[in-house]
Backbone bond lengths (Angstrom), bond angles and torsions (degrees), N, CA, C in turn:
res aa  C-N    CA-C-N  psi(-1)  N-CA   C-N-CA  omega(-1)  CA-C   N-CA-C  phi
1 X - - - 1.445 - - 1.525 110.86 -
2 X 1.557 126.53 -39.30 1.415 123.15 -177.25 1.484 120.53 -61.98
3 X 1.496 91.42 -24.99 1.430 97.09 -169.98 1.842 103.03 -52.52
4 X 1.282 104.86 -61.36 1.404 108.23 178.29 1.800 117.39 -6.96
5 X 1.240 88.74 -60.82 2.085 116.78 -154.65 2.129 69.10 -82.80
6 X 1.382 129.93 -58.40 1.727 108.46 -135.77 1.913 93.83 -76.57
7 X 1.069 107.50 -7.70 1.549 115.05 -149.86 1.812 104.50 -90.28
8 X 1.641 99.01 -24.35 1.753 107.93 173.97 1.314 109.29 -45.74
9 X 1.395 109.02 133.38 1.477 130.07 149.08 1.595 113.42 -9.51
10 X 0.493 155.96 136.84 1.862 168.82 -158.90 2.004 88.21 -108.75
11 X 0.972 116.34 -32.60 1.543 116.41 -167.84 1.881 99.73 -81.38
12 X 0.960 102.75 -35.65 2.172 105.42 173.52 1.100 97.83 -70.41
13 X 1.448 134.04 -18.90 1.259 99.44 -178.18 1.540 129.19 -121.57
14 X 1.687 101.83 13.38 1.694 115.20 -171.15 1.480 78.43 -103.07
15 X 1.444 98.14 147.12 1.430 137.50 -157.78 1.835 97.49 -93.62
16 X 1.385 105.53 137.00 1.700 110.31 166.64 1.683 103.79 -125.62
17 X 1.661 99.72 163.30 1.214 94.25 -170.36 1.718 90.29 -116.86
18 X 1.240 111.81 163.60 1.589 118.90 -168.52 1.460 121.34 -131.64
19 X 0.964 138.82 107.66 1.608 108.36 -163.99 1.602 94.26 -116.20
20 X 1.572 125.57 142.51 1.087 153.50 149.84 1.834 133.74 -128.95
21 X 1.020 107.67 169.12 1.202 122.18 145.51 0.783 150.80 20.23
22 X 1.355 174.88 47.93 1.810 131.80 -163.18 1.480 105.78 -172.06
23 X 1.220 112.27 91.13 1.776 142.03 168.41 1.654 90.90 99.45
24 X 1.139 122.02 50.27 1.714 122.15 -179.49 1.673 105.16 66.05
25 X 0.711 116.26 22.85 1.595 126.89 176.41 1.834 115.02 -102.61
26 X 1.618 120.25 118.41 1.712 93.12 -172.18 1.899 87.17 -97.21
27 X 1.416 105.11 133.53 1.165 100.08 165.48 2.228 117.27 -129.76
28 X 1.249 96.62 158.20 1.778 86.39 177.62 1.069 112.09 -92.34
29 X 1.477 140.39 168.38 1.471 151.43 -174.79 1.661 86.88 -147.73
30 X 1.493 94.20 138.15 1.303 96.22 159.13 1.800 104.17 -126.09
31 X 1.261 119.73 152.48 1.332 130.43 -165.12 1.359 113.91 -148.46
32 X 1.632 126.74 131.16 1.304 117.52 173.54 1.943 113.54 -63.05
33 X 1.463 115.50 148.34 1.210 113.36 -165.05 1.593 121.40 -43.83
34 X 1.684 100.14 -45.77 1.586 122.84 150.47 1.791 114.31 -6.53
35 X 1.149 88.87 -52.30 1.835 96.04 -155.48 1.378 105.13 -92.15
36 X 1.407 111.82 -19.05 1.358 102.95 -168.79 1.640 94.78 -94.64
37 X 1.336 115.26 -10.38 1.768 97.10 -177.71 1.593 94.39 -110.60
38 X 1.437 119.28 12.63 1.763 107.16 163.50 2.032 91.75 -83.75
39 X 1.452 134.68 -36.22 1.097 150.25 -162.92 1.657 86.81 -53.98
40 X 1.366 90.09 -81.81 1.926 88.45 -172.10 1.109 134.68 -70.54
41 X 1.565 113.89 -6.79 1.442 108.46 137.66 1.765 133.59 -50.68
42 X 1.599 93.10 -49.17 1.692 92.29 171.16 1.582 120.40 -63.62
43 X 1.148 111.34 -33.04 1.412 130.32 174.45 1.775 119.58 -58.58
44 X 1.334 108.32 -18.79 1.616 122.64 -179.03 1.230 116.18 -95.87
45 X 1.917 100.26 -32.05 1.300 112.64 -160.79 2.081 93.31 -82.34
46 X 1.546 103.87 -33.14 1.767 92.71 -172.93 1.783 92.35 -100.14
47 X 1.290 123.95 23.41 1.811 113.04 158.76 1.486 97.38 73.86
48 X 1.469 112.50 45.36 1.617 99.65 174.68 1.913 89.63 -143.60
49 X 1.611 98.30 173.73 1.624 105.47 170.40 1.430 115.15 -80.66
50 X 1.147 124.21 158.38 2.029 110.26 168.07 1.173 113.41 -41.74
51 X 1.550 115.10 -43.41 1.656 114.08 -166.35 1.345 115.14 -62.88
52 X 2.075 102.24 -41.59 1.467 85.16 179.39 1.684 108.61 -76.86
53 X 1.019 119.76 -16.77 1.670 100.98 169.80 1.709 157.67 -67.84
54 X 1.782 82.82 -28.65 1.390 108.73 134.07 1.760 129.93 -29.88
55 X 1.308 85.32 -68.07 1.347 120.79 -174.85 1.300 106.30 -63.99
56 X 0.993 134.00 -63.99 1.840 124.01 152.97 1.157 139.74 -33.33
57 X 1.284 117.51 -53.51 1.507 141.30 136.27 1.546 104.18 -4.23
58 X 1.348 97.59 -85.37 1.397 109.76 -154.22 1.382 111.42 -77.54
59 X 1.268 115.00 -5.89 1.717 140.68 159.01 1.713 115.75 -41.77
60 X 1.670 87.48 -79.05 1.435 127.31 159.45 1.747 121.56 -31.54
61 X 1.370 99.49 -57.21 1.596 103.51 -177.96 1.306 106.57 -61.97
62 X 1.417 108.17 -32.77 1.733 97.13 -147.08 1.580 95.55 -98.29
63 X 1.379 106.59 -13.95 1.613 101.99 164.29 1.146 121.00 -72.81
64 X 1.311 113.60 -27.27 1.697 122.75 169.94 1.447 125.33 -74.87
65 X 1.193 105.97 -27.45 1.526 112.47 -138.74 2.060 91.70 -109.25
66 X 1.830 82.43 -50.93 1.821 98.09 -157.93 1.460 106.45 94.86
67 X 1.160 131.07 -31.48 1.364 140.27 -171.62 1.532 130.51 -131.88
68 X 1.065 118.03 140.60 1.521 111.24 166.55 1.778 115.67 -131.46
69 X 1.274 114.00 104.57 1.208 116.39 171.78 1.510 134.12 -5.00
70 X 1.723 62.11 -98.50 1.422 100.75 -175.92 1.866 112.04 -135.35
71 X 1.798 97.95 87.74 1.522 88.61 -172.22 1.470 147.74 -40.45
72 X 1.962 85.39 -46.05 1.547 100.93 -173.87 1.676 111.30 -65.37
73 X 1.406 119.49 -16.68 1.609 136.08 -141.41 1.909 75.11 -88.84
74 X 1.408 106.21 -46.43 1.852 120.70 -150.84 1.754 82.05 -73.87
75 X 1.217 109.03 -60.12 2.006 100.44 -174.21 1.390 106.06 -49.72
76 X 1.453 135.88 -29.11 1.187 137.52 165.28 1.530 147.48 -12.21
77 X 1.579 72.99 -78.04 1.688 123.08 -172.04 2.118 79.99 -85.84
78 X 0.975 122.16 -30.10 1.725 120.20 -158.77 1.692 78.57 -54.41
79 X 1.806 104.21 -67.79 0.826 107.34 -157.96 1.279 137.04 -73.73
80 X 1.252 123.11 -0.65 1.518 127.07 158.05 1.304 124.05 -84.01
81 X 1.724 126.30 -11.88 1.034 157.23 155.72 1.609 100.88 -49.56
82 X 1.407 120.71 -78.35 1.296 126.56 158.63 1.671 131.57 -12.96
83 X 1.556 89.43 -62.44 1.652 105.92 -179.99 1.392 108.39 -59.18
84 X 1.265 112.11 -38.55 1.655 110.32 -157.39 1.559 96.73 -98.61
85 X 1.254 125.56 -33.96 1.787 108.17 164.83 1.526 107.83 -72.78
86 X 1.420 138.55 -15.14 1.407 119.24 151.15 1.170 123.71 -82.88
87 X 1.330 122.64 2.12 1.682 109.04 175.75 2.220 95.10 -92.87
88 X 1.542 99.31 -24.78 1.902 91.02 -168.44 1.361 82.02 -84.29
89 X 1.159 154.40 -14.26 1.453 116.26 163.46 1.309 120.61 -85.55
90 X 1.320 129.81 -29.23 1.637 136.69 152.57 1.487 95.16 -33.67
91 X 1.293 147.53 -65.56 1.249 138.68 -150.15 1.540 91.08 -89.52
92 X 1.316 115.80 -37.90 2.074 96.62 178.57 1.483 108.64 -59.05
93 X 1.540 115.94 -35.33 1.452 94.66 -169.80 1.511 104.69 -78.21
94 X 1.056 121.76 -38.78 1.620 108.23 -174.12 1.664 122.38 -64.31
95 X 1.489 105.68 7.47 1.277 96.26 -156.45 1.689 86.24 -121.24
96 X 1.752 121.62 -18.42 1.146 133.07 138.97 1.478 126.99 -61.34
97 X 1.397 111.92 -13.15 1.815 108.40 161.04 1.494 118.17 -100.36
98 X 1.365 127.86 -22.58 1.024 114.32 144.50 1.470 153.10 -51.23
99 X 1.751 95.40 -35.60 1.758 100.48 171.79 1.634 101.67 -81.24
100 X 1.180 138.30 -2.49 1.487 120.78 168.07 1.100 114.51 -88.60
């Protein structure tokens, strides 16, 4: 089973730093490589760039929240959040093509 996790690319998991945006503010994020291409996947999938999604994101939280911790920690968690409501609908549809 480790092999899975020891066997990754060395490149998913060294960290880049990014600088944008966010309420006229330029700030950096740093993110393992991993995260930043689960980002622009989500970012393709709703027709926007990473930055502006970021940028929504962090819109979003702080309208919700009032606060943000720990940003990069919150894009994180976004993105495993992501993975796992696209893998339970991957498994609803197949499990909806089987009963037809």
């Amino acid at each position: 089973m480790c092999e899975l996790y020891v066997k990754a690319d060395p490149i998913l998991y060294e960290s880049r730093a990014r600088s944008l945006r966010i309420r006229g503010v330029v700030t950096t994020l740093r993110l393992e490589n991993q995260f930043w291409d689960i980002l622009r996947e989500i970012a393709e999938v709703d027709g926007m760039t990473t930055n502006q999604l970021i940028t929504k994101l962090y819109d979003e939280v702080m309208d919700y929240r009032g606060e943000v911790v720990n940003f990069a920690s919150f894009l994180r968690v976004s993105c495993t959040r992501y993975l796992s409501q696209r893998r339970g609908s991957a498994e609803l549809s197949l499990v909806r093509s089987i009963s037809q």
